[in-house]
Kinemage of the C-alpha trace (Angstrom):
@kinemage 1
@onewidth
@group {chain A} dominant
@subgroup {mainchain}
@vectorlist {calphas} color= white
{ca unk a 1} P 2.837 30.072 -9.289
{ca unk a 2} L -1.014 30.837 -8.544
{ca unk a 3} L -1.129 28.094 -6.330
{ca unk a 4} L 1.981 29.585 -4.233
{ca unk a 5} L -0.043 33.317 -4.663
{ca unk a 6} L -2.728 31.964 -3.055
{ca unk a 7} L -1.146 30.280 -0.173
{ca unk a 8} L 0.849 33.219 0.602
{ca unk a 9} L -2.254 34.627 2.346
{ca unk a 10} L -1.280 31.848 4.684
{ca unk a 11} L 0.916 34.105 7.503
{ca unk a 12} L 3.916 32.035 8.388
{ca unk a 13} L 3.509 29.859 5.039
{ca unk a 14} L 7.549 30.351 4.344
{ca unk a 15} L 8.380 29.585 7.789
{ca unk a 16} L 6.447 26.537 7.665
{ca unk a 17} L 7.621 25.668 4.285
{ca unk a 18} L 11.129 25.570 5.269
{ca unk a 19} L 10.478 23.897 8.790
{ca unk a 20} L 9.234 21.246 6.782
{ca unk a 21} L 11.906 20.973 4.482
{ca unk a 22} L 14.484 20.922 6.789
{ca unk a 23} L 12.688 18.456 8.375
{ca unk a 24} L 11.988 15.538 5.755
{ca unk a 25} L 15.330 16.453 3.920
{ca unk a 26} L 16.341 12.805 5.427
{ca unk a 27} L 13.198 11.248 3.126
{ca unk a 28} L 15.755 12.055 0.481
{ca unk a 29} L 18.387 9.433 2.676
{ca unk a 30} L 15.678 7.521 3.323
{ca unk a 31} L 14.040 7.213 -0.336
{ca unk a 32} L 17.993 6.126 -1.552
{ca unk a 33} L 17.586 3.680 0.789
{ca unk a 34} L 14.240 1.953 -0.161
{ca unk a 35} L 15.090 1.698 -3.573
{ca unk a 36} L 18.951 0.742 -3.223
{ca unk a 37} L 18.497 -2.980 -3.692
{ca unk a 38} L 17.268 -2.329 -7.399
{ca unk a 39} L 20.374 -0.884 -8.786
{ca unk a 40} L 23.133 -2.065 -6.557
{ca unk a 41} L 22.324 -5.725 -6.258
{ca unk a 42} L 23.366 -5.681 -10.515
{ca unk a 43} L 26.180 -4.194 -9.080
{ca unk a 44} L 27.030 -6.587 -6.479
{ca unk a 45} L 26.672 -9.552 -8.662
{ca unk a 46} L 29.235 -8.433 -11.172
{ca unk a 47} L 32.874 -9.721 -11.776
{ca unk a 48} L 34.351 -6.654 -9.488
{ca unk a 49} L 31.990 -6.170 -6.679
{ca unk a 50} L 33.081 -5.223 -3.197
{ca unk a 51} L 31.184 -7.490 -1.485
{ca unk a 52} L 30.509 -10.924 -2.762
{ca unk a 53} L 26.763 -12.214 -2.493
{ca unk a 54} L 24.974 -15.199 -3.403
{ca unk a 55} L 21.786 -15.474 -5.193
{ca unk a 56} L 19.927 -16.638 -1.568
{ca unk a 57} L 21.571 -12.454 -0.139
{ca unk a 58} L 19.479 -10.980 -2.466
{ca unk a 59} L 15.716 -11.248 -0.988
{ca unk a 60} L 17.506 -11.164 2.640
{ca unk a 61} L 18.905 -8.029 1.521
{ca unk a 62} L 15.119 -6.454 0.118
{ca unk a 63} L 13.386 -7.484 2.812
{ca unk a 64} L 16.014 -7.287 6.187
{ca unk a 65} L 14.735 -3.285 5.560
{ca unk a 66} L 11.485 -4.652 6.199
{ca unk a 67} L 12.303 -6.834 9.476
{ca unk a 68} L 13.783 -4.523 11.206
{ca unk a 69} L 11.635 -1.851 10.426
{ca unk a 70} L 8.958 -4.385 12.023
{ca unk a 71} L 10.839 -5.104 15.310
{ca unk a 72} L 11.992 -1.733 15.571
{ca unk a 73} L 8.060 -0.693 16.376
{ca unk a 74} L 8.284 -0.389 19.565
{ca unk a 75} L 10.937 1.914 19.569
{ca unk a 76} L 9.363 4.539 17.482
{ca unk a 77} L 6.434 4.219 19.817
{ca unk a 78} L 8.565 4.784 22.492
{ca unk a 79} L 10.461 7.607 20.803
{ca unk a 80} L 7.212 9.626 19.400
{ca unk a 81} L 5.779 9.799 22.826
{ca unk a 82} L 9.001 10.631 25.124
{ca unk a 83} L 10.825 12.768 22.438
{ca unk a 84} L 8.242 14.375 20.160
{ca unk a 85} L 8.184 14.044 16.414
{ca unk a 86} L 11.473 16.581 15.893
{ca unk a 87} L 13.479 14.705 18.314
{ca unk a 88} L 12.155 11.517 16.943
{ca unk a 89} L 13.916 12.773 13.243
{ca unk a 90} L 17.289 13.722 14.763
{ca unk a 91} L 17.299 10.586 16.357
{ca unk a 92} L 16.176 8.236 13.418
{ca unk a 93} L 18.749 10.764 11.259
{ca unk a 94} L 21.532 9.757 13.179
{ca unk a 95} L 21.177 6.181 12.939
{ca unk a 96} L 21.019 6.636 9.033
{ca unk a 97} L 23.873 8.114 8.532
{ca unk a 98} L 25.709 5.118 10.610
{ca unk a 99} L 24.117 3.004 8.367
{ca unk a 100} L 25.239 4.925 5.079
{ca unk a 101} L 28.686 4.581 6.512
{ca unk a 102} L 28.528 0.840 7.042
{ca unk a 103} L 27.432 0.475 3.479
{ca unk a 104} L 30.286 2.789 2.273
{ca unk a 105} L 32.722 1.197 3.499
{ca unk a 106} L 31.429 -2.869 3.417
{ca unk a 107} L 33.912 -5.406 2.536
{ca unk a 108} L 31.477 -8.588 3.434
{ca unk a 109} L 27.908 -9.232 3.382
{ca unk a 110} L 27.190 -9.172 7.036
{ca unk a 111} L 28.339 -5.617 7.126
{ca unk a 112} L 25.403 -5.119 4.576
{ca unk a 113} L 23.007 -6.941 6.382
{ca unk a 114} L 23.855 -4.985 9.839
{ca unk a 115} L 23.523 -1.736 7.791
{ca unk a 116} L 20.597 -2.657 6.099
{ca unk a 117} L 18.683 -3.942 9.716
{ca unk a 118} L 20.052 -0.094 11.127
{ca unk a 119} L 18.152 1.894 8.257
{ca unk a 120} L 15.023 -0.037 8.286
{ca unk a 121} L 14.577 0.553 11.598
{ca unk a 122} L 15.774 4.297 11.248
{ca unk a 123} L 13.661 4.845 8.322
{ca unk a 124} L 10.466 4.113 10.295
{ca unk a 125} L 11.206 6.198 12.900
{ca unk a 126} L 11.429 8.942 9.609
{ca unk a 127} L 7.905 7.952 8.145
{ca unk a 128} L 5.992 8.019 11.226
{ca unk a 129} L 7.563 10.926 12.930
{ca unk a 130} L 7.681 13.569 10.354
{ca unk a 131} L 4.131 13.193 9.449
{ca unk a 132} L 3.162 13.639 12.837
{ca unk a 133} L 5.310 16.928 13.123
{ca unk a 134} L 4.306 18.201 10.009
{ca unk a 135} L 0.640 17.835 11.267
{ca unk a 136} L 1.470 19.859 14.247
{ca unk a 137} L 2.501 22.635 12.816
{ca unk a 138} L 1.090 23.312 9.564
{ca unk a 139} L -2.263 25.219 8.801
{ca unk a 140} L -4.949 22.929 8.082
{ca unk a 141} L -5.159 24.921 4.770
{ca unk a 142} L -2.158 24.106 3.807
{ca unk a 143} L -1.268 20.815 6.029
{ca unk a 144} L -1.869 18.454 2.913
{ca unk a 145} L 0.596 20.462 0.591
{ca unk a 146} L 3.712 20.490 3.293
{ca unk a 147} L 2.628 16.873 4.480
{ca unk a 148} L 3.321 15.921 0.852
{ca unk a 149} L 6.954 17.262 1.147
{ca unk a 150} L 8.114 13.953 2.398
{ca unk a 151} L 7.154 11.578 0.109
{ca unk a 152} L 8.221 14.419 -2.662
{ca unk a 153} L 11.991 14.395 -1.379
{ca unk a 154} L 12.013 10.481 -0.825
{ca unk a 155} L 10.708 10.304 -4.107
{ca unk a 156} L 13.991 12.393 -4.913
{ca unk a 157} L 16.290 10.113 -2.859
{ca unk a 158} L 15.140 7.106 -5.355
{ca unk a 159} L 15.833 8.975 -8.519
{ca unk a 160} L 19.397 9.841 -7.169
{ca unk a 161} L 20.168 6.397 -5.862
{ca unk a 162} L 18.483 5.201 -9.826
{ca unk a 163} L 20.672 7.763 -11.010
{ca unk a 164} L 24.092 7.732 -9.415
{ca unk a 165} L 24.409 3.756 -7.977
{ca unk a 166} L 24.860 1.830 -11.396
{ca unk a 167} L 27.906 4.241 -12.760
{ca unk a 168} L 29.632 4.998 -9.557
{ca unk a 169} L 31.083 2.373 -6.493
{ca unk a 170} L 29.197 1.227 -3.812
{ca unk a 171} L 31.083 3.449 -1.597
{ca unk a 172} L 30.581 6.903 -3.843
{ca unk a 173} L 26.716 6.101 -3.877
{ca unk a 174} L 26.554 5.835 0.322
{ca unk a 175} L 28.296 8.583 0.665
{ca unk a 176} L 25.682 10.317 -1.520
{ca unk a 177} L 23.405 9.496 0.662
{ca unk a 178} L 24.834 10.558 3.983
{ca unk a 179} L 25.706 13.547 2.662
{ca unk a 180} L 21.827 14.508 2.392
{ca unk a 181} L 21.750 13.835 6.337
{ca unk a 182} L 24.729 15.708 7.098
{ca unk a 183} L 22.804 19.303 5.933
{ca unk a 184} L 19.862 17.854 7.825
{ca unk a 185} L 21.653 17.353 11.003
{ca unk a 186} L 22.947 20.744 10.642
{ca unk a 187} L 19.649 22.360 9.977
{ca unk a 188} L 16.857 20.636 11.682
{ca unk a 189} L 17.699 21.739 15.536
{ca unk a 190} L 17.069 25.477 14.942
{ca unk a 191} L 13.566 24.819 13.292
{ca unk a 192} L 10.612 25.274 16.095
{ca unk a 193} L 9.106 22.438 18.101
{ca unk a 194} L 5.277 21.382 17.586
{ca unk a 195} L 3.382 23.609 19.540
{ca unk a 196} L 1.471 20.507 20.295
{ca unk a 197} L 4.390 18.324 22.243
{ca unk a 198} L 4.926 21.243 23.824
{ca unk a 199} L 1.584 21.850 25.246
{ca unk a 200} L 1.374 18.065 25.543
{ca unk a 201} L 4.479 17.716 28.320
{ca unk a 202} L 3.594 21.485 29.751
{ca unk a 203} L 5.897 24.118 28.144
{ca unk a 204} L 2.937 26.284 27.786
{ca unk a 205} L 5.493 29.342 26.872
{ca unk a 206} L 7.534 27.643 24.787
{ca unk a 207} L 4.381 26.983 22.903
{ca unk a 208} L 3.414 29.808 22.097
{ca unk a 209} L 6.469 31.156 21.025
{ca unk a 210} L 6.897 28.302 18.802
{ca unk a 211} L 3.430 28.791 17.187
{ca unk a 212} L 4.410 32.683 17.220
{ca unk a 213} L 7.670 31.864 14.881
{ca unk a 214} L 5.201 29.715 12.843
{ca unk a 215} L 2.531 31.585 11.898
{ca unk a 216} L 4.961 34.838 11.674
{ca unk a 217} L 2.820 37.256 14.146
{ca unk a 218} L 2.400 37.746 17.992
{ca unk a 219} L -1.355 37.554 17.738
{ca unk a 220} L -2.201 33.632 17.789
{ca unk a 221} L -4.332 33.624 20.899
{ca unk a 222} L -7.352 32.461 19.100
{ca unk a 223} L -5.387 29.449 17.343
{ca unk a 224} L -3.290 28.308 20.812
{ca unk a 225} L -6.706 28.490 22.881
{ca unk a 226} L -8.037 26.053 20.400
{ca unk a 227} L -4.526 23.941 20.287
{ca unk a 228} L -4.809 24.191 24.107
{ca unk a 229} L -8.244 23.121 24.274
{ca unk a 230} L -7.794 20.037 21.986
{ca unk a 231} L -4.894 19.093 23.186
{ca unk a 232} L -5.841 19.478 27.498
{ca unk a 233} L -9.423 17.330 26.182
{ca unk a 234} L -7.173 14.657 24.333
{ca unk a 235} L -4.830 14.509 27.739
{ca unk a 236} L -7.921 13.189 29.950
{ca unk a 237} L -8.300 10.720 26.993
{ca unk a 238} L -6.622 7.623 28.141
{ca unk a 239} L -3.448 6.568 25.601
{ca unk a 240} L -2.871 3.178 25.849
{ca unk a 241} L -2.673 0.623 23.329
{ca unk a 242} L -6.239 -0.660 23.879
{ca unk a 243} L -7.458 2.442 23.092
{ca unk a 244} L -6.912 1.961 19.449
{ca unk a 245} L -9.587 -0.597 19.493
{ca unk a 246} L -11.996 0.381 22.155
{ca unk a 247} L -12.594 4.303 21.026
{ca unk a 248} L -14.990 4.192 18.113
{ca unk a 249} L -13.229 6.761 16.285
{ca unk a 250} L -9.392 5.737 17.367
{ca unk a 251} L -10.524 2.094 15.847
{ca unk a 252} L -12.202 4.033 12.545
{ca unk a 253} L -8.664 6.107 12.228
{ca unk a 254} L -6.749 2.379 12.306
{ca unk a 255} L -8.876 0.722 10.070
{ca unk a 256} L -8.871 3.419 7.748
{ca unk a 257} L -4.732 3.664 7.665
{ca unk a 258} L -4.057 -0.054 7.671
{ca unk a 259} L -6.132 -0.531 4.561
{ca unk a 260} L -4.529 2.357 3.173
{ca unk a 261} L -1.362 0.674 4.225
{ca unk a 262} L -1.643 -2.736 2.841
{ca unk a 263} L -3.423 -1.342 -0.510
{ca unk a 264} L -0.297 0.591 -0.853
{ca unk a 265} L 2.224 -2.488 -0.464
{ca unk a 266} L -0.554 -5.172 -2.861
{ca unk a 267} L -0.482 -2.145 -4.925
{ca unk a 268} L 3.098 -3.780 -5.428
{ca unk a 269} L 5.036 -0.325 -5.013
{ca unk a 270} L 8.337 -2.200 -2.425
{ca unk a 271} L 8.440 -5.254 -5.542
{ca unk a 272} L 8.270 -1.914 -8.426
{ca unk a 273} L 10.837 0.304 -6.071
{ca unk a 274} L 13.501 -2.675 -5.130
{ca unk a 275} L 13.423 -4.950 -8.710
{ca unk a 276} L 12.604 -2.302 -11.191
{ca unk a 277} L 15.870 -3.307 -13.056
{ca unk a 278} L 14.964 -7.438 -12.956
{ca unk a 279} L 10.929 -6.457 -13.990
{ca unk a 280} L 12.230 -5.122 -16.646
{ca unk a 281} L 15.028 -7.444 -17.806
{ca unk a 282} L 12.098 -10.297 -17.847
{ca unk a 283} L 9.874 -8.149 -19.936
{ca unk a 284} L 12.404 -7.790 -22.823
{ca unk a 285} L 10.798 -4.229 -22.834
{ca unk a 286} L 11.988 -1.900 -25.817
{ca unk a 287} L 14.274 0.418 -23.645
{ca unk a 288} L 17.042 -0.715 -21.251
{ca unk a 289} L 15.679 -1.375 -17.723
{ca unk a 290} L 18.473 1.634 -16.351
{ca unk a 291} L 17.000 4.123 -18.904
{ca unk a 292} L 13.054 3.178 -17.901
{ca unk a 293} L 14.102 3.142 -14.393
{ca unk a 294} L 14.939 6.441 -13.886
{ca unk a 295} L 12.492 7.785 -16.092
{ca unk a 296} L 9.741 5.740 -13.724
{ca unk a 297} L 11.449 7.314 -11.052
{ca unk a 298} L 11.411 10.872 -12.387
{ca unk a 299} L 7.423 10.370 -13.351
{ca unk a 300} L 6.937 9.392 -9.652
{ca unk a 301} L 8.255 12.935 -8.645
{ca unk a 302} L 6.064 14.931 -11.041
{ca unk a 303} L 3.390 13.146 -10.011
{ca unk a 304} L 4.213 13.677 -6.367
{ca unk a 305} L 4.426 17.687 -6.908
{ca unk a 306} L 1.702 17.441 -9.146
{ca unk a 307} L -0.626 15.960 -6.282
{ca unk a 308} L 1.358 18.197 -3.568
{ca unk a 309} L -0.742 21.294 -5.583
{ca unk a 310} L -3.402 19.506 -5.821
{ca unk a 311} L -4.683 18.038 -2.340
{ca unk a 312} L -5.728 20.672 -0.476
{ca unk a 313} L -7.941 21.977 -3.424
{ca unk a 314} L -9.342 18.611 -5.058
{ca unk a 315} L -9.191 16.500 -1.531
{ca unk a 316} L -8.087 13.524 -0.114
{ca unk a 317} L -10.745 11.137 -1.450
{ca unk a 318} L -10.794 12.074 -5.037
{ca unk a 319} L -7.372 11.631 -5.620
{ca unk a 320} L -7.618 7.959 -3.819
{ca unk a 321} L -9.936 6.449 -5.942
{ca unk a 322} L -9.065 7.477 -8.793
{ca unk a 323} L -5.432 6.592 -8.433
{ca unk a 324} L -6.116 3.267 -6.647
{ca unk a 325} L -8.890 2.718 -10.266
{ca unk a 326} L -5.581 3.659 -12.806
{ca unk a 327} L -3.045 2.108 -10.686
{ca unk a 328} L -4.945 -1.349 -10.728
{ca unk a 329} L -5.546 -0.945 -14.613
{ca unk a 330} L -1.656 -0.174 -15.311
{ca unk a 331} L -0.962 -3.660 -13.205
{ca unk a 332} L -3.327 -5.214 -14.949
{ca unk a 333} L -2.035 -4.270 -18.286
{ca unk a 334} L 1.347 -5.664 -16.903
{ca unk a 335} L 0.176 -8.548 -15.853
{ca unk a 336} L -1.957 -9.124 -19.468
{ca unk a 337} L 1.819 -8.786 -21.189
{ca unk a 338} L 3.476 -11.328 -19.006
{ca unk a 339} L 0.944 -14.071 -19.172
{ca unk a 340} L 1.225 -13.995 -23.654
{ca unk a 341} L 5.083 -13.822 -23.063
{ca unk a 342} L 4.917 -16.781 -21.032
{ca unk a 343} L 2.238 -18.334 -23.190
{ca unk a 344} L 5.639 -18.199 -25.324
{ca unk a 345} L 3.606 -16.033 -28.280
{ca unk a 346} L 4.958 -13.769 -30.685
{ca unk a 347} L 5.906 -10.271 -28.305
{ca unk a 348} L 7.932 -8.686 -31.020
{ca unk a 349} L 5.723 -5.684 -31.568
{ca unk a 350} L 4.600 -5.302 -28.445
{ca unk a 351} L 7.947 -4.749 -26.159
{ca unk a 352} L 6.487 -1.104 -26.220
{ca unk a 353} L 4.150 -2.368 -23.191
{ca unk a 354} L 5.920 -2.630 -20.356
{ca unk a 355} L 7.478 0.685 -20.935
{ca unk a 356} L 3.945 2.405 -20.883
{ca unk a 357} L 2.794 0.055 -17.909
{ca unk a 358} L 5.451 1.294 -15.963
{ca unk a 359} L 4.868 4.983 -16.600
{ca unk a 360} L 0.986 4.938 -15.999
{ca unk a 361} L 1.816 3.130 -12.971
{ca unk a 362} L 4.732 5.909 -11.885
{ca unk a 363} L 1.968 8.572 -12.240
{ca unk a 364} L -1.264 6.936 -11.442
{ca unk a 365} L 0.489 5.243 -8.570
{ca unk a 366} L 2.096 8.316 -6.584
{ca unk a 367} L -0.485 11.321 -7.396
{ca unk a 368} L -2.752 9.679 -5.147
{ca unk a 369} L -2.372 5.935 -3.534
{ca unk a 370} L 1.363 6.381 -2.781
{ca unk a 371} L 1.325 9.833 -1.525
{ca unk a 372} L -2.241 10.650 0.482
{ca unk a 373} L -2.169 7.971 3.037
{ca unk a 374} L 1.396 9.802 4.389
{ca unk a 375} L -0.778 13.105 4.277
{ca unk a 376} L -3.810 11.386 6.115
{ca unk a 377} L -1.766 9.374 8.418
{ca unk a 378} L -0.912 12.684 10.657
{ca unk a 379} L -4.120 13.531 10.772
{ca unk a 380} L -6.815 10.927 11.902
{ca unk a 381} L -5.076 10.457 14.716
{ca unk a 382} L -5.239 11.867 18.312
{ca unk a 383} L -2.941 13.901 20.245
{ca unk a 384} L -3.363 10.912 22.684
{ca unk a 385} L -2.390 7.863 20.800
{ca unk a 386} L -0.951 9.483 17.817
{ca unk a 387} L 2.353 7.707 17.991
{ca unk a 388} L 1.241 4.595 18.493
{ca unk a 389} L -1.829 4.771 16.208
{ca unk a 390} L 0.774 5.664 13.463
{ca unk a 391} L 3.035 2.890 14.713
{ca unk a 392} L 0.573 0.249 14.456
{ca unk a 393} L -0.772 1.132 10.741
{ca unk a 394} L 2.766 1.421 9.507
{ca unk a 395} L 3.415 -2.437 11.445
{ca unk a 396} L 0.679 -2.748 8.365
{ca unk a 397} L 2.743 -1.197 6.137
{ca unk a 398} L 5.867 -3.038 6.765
{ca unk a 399} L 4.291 -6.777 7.084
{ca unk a 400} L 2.138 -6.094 4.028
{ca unk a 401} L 5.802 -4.904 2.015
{ca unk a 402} L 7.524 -7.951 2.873
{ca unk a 403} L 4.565 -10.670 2.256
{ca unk a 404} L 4.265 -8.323 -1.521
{ca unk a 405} L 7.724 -9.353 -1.649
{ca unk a 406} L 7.689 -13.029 -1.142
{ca unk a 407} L 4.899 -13.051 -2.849
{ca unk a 408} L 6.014 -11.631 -5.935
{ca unk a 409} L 9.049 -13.707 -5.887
{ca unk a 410} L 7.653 -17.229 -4.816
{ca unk a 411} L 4.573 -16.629 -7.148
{ca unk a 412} L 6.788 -15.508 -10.270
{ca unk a 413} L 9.192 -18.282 -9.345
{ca unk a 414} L 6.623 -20.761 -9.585
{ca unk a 415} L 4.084 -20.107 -11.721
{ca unk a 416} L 5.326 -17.129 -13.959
{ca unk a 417} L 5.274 -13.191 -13.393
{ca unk a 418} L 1.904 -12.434 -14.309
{ca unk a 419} L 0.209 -14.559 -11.260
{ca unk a 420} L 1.541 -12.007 -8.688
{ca unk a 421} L 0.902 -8.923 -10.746
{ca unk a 422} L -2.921 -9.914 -11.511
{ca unk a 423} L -3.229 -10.260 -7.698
{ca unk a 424} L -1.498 -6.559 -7.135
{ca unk a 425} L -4.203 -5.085 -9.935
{ca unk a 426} L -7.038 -6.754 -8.258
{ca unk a 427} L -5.791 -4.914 -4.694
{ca unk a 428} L -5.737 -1.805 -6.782
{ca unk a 429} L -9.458 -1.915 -8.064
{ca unk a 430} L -10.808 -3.015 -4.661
{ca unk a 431} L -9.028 -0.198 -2.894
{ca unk a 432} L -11.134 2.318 -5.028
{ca unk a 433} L -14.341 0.812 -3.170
{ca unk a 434} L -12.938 1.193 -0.376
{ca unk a 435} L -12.066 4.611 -0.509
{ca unk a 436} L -15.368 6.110 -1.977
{ca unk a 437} L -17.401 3.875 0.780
{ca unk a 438} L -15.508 4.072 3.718
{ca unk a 439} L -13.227 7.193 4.149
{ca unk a 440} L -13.997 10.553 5.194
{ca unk a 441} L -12.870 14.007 3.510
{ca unk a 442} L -10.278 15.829 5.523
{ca unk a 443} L -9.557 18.588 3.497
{ca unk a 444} L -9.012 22.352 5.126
{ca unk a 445} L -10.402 20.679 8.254
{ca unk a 446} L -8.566 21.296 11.698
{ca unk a 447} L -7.235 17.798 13.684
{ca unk a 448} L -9.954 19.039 16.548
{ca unk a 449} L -12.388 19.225 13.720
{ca unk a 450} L -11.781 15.332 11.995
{ca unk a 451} L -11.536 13.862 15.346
{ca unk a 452} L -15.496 15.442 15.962
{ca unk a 453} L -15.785 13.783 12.442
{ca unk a 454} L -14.468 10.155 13.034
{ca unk a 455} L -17.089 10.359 16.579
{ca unk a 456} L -20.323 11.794 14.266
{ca unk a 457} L -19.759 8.656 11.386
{ca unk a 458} L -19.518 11.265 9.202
{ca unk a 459} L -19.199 10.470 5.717
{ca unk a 460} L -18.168 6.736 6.802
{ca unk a 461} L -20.025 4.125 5.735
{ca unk a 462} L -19.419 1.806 8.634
């Protein structure tokens, strides 16, 4: 309640507030999505399942998300730069809900696998796109708090898909889901455009009027000079692909979000997210995997909030290393339990373990490491390779979350599930060094003021 006092100094903060909502209300859609394998394939392989599936479906059907997501790239490249990050959503929103509808209504497994290729590549569209609209027009006071919103409501999306998928049909569950994108589709148009795309393809009017309904006052000049200025000086900047390697501080910005990227997915969170249920199961943990499943999820959200308050008072930096530091310790305490299970000792009084793993992972995991990169992502980059800066370091994102996959599966397959998981803990703790030694502070900085940053080295150590 203080923090909301505070920010309410902030003119336009409501307007703002429920721009944003409106427009990551299909994370929720999206979140269902990401974590759908974990309760419905249980579902799939029992005696009455809609669809039958064989034991080979099941990693097609984690990582096919993950494919198309990866071959879709050059789409949401093309989309962020001709239609703009609101555009982008509507579009990406669309195709979601087509996919929720195939799912719903699925009597074979290539109907799962088409609907499964059409959300992956939807869902990137989502990630990439929102964060770069919510950049745009947010305060830089408070652009950390409403950048946040997204992976708060897909956080959401996995605790009602964790929630409603094992005790209702496969149909019932999808329609869940597009139900979320319905409101959104009715909502989203009537927010305001990013001042920024609009500047950017010469709607100077329609600008300002947009950063007007923003901010909640007629008197912006001083803010749209500087939006102006920034964005006219990041126009003569070329924006090709090359650029993202050639310019010093476009190359610092990709390094910077890949890492974050990859940490994220060797951090294990897709192999946590899409075989919670099966993690569990093998650990012979004290609670049923359902029960610790949802809680995990519901810890994820709290922590979420928790660091949605927090980032834009305590920064970007502290909350990365320290999460990436607990997050690696909570893997490794995972990984400690599985190797004396499969050393085949005595585990009777310590099923308690994998329970508390799980929840110092939920927390440590998402207050910083799994939520801060989204925040960051929208902001290192330039107006003039934004979309395709983004693009490229969620490519990252997406290889990095299927190799975690077969990784964890081959790995646990063949020489037991703690191999994989000491690997994941090990990303963890060297993603702390990384953080404190190589990334800058963007906290209540303006995008004009970290791209001045990223070109003075500024608290970058290479």
């Amino acid at each position: 309640m203080t923090e909301l006092k505070s920010w309410s100094k902030y003119p336009g903060i409501f307007a703002q507030i429920l721009a944003t909502i409106s427009g990551t209300l299909a994370a929720v859609s999206a979140g269902m999505q990401y974590g759908w394998t974990a309760p419905v394939i249980p579902l799939l392989q029992s005696e009455d399942t809609p669809v039958l599936i064989h034991e080979s479906d099941i990693i097609w059907l984690e990582n096919m998300y993950m494919y198309s997501a990866f071959i879709g790239l050059p789409f949401t490249i093309f989309s962020c730069n001709k239609f703009g990050g609101k555009k982008a959503i509507l579009i990406s929103s669309c195709q979601n809900l087509i996919a929720w509808l195939l799912t719903a209504f699925a009597v074979n497994i290539e109907m799962l696998y088409v609907a499964r290729f059409i959300t992956g590549f939807a869902s990137n569209v989502i990630f990439i796109s929102a964060p770069m609209y919510i950049g745009e027009i947010a305060d830089e006071k408070i652009r950390g708090f409403l950048g946040s919103f997204i992976h708060v409501l897909m956080q959401v999306g996995i605790i009602v898909i964790y929630a409603v998928a094992p005790f209702v049909s496969l149909m019932a569950s999808s329609l869940v889901g597009a139900c979320f994108l319905i409101v959104h589709l009715i909502t989203f148009p009537f927010m305001p455009e990013s001042p920024y795309y609009l500047l950017l393809i010469g709607k100077i009017d329609e600008a300002l009027k947009s950063l007007q309904r923003l901010r909640a006052r007629n008197d912006v000049e001083e803010e749209f000079k500087e939006i102006s200025a920034a964005v006219e000086r990041q126009k003569e900047e070329r924006g090709k692909i090359i650029d993202l390697f050639i310019v010093e501080s476009n190359r610092k910005a990709f390094i910077i979000m890949s890492i974050l990227n990859a940490a994220q997915q060797f951090s294990c969170v897709a192999v946590m997210a899409m075989n919670i249920h099966t993690i569990l199961g093998d650990a012979a943990s004290v609670l049923p995997p359902s029960t610790v499943a949802i809680i995990f999820s519901i810890i994820m959200l709290i922590a979420t909030i928790v660091s949605a308050c927090l980032v834009d008072k305590v920064g970007r930096r502290i909350l990365l290393s320290s999460s990436s530091l607990l997050t690696g310790l909570s893997i490794l305490i995972l990984a400690s339990y599985f190797a004396v299970k499969n050393a085949r000792m005595d585990i009777s009084s310590c099923t308690w373990i994998p329970v508390f793993a799980m929840i110092m992972y939920a927390a440590s995991f998402k207050y910083g490491l799994g939520m801060v990169p989204i925040v960051m992502t929208g902001e290192l980059f330039p107006t003039s390779v934004k979309g395709m800066g983004m693009t490229f370091a969620d490519g990252v994102y997406i290889i990095c979350s299927a190799i975690s996959i077969y990784v964890y599966k081959y790995l646990s397959e063949g020489f037991g599930t703690h191999v994989p998981f000491f690997i994941f803990a090990c990303s963890g703790l060297l993603t702390a060094l990384f953080v404190i030694f190589y990334i800058p502070e963007t906290k209540g900085k303006t995008l004009e003021e970290i791209q001045i940053m990223l070109k003075k080295n500024e608290q970058i150590g290479l």
